[in-house]
N, C-alpha and C positions, 0 to 999 in steps of 0.2 A: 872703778874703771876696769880694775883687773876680772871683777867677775861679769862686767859687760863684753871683754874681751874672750871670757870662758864662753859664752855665749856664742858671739858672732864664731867662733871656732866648730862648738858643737853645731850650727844649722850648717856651715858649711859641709863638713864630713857627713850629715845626712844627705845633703843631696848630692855628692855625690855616689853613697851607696846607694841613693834611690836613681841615678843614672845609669851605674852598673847593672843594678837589676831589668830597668825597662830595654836597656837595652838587648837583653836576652829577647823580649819581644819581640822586636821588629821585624816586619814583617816584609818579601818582595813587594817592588813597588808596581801595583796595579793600577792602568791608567781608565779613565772613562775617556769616552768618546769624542773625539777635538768638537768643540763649539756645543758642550750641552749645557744643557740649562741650571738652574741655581738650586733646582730639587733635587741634581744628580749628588750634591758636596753636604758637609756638616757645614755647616756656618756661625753656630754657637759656642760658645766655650768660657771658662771660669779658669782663674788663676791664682794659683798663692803664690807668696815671695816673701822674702827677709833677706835684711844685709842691714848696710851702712848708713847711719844719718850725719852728716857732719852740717855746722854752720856756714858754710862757707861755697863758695864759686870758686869756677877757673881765672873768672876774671873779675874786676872790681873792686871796690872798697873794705877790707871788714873792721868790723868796730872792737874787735879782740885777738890779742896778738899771738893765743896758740889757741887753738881747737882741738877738741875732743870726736871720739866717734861712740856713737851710741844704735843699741838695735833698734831698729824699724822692722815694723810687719805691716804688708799689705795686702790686699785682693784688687778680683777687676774680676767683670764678665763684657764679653767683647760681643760687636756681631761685625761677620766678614761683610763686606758690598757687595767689593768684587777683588780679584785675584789681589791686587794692591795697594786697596784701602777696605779700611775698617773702625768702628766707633767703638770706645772702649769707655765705660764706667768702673774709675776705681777708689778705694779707700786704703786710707794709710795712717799709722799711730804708731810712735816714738817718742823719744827725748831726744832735744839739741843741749850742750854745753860746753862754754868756751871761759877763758880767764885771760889775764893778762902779765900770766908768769912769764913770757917771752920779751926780749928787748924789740925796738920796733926797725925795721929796717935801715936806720943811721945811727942804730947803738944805741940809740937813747931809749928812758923806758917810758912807757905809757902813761900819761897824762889822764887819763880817763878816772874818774872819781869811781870806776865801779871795777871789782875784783875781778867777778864771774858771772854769769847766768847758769841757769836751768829752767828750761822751756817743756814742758808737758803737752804733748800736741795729742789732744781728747782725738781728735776727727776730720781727717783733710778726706773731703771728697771733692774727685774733680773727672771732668767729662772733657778725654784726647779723641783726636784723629790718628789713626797710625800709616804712615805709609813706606807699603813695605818697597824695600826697592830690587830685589830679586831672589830666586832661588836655584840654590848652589846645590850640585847631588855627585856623591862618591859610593861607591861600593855597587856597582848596580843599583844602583837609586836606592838604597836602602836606609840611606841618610840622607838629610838635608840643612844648611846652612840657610837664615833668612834675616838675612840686617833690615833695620826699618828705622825710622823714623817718627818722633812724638810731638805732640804740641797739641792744649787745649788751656782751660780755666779751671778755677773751681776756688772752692770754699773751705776754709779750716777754722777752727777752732780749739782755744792754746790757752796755758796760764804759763805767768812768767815768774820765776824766785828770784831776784838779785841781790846780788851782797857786796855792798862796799867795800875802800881799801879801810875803813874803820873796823871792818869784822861784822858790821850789820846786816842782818837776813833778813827780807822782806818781800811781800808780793808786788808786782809790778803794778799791776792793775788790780788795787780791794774791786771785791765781787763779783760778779760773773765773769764767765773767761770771753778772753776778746776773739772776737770772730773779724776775720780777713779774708779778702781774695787773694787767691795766687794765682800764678802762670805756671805749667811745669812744662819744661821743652827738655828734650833727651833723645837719644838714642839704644837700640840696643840690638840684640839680639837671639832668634829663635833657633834651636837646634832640633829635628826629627828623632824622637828615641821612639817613637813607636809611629801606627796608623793613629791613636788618638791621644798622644802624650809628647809634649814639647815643654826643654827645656830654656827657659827664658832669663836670661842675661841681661841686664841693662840700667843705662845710669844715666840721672834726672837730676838737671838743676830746677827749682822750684824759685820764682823772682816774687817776694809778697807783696801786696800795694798797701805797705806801710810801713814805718822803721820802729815798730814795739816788738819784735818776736825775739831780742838779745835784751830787752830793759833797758836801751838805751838810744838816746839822738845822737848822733854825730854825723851831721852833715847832710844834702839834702838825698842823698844816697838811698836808698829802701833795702828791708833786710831781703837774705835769701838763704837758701839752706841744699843742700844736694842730699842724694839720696842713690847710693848703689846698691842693685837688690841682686841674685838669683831666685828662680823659682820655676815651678811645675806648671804650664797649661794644660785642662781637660778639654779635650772636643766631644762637644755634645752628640749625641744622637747613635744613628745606627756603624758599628764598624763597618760595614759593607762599603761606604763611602767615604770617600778620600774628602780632608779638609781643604775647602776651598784657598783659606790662607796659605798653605803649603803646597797645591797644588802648582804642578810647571805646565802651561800648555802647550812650551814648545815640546816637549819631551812627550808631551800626549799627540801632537803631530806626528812625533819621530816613531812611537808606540806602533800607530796607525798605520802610517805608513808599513812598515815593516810588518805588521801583521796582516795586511791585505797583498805586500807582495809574495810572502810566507803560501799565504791560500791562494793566491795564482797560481805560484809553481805546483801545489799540489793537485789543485785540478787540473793544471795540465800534463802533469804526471798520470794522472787518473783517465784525463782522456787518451796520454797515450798506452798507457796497458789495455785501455778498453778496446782503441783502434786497433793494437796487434793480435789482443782474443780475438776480433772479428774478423780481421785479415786471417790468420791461423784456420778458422771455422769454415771462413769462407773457402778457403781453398782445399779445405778435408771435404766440404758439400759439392764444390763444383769437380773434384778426382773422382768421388763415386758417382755423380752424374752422368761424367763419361762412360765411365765405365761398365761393363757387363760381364762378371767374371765368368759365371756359370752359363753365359750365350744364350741365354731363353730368350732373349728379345726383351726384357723387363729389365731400367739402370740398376744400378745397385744402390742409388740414392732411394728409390722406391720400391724396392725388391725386399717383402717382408721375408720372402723364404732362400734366402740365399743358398749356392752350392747344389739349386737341381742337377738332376743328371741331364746328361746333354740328349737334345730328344725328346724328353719330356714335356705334353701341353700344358700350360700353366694360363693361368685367370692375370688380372692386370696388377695386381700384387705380387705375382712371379712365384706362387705357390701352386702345386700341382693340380689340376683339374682333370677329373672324373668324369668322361662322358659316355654313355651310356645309349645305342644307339639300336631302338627297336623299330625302327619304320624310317627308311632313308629319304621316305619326304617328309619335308620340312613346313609344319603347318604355322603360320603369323597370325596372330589377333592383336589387333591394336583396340584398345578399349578407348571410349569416348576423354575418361581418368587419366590413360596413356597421354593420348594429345594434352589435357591440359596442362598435367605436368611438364612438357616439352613448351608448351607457349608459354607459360608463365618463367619457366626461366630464359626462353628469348625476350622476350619483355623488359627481364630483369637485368639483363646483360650488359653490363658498362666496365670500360676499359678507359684506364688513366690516357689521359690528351696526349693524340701520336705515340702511342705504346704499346706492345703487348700484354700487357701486365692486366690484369684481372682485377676488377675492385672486389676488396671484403664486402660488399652489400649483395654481389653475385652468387658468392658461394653457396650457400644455403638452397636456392633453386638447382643450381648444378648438382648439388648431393643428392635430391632427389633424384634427377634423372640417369645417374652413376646408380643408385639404388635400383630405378627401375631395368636398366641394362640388364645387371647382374640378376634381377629376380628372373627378370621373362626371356633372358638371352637375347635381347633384340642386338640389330644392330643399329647404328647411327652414320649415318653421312652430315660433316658438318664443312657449309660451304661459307664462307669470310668473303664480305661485299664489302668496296667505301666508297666516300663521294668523289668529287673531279678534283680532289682540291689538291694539287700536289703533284708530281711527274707519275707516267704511268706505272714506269719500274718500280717509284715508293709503294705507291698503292697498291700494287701486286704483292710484293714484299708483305706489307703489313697485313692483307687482308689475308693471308695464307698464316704468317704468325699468329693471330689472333684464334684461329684455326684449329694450330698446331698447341695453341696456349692452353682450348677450351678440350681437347684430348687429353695435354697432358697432366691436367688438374682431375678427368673423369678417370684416367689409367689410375692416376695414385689415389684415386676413392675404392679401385678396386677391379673396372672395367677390363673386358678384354680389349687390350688394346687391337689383338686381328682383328675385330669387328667394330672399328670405328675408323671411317675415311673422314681424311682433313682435307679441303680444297680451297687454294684464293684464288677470285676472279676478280679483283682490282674492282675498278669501276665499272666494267664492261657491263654489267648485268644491273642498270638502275633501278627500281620499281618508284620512284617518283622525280620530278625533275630536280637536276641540281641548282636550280638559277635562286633558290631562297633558303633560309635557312632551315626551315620544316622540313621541306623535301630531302636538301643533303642527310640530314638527321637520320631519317627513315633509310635513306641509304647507307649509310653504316650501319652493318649487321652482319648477326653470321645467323645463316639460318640452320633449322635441325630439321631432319627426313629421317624419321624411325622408318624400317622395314625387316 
């Protein structure tokens, strides 16, 4: 007994230095995604254990009046379902042994014709439910707490020694060892020492359906036997995922939460540093639009040569032009190429609904005729038409912006701005009826007159 007691002494101190150590592992607790699926967790896992066999329950009959404790060793491999149930297969083998050195609870001593047992249990296997009933987390979830609950059947297989108050040693049962069912119902407990290592606490009373496991009848009563273990569970599979059994989903709610309000605030951080660069921008673009410092008539938004002298002819860029002036008449050739350049960007010509704004699909034709400008020094007259559709002031208004739009995009390709007249004539000037929608169409436009 004493070197069973050496025993149950040494497993204990190993685990707990095998505690101490995993617990250097642990890792922050990382959550997956509230409501995913069963491929997101480990769900597998194996366990060892050892501790305590004794004969005896918390409650009931027993057929000897002091008990012994003797080591037990067991395994299980478990699978999770769902967060709080799971099926576990396990095996367990020890020895029970009890005597009747004690008086019985009225002083008197035991009546029983038999001294002692010793029971050899070859092989209890038996197949529980576990359900767990929640999980408990400290340290920044770095640990976990998880009571549960056991109960299933199974099958053992045992021989029994008994020996009389004569002194007589003998097998209970000559010849094979007797095989029983049992019941084991228990409780216990699971602790988080690492992402895939838990240690597992817990203690099982096992009820036999039969009264041979002590070598003896007494009463209609059936034997039973408890069983307190510790031990290590492994979770199977890849570390990257958290074990479903230990898994908290509230706390994966709480995770979520907090990590989608976390990236709220920051893109709206993000949008606002963006909105204040663009505000900042905008308003350094729209000062030198205003403005003219060097007075050539060219902004300073679109003024590649800033600082001319004052007086100085300059091109639509606002850098100095060179002219050169050998015959004071002034001779025009408009080439057939000329024109078509010019029609194909009126053609081209669209403007965002009720705006002045220029579409990007325009541009391209307008650089050409900013090209042709500057090569052959034409000038341009550009006259802005719309439909009836709108008071006449609007339409005048727009059809001069629109005008003023398609200059000030040809000045910043380069153009002399002196030689380009803007004019709006609102609706006054139709070239097709307004009463359909074809006709209004054709009458929004600006038209171009090279000369």
């Amino acid at each position: 007994m004493i070197i069973n007691h050496i025993k149950t002494s040494l497993l204990t101190l190993s685990i707990l230095l095998a505690t101490n150590a995993f617990a250097q592992e642990v890792n922050e607790y990382q959550s997956v995604a509230p409501f995913a699926k069963a491929g997101s967790f480990r769900t597998w896992s194996i366990g060892i254990n050892a501790g305590a066999l004794a004969p005896i329950a918390p409650f009931g009959k027993n057929d000897y009046t002091n008990w012994e404790t003797d080591l037990g060793m067991g395994a299980y491999i478990k699978k999770q379902l769902s967060h709080n149930l799971s099926i576990q297969g396990n095996f367990l083998r020890g020895k029970l042994n009890a005597n009747n050195e004690n008086v019985l609870g009225n002083g008197t001593a035991s009546t029983s014709p038999m001294r002692s047992f010793e029971t050899e249990i070859h092989a209890a296997g038996s197949l529980t439910a576990n359900l767990t009933i929640g999980n408990f987390y400290w340290l920044n979830r770095k640990s976990m707490l998880s009571p549960y609950l056991t109960g299933g059947a199974g099958l053992m297989s045992y021989k029994t020694m008994v020996t009389t108050n004569a002194g007589a040693t003998s097998e209970y049962n000559q010849g094979d060892p007797i095989e029983e069912v049992f019941f084991p119902l228990g409780a216990g407990l699971k602790v988080g020492l690492s992402r895939s290592i838990n240690l597992d606490l817990a203690y099982t009373m096992n009820f036999v359906d039969a009264d041979n496991l002590d070598g003896h009848h007494s009463g209609p009563q059936n034997d039973k036997f408890s069983y307190a273990s510790a031990g290590l569970e492994f979770a199977l599979g890849s570390r990257s995922k958290p074990q479903l059994a230990t898994h908290n989903p509230v706390a994966a709610l709480e995770y979520d939460y907090i990590k989608r309000v976390k990236d709220l605030e920051n893109q709206l951080a993000d949008e606002r540093s963006k909105s204040a660069d663009q505000l900042r921008q905008m308003a350094t673009d729209w000062a030198r639009f205003k403005n003219d410092e060097d007075k050539d008539g060219v902004s300073d938004f679109f003024d590649k040569c800033p600082g001319t002298p004052a007086g100085t002819q300059v091109d639509g860029a606002g850098c100095p032009l060179t002219v050169t002036v050998n015959n004071p008449t002034r001779t025009v050739v408009i080439t057939e190429e000329d024109r078509r350049v010019v029609s194909e960007a009126i053609r081209n010509l669209e403007f965002d609904f009720g705006k002045t704004t220029i579409r990007s699909a325009s541009l391209p034709s307008l650089k050409r005729v900013a090209d042709l400008l500057i090569d052959k020094n034409f000038s341009l007259k550009l006259a802005g038409h719309t439909d009836n559709v709108g008071s006449d002031a609007s339409n005048l208004k727009l059809s001069k912006g629109r005008a003023e739009s398609v200059k000030a995009y040809l000045v910043s390709q380069g153009a002399n701005p002196s030689r380009i007249e803007a004019t709006g004539y609102g609706e006054s000037q139709p070239i097709e009826t307004n009463t359909t929608d074809e006709g209004r169409q054709k009458n929004r436009r600006v038209e171009f007159t090279l000369y």
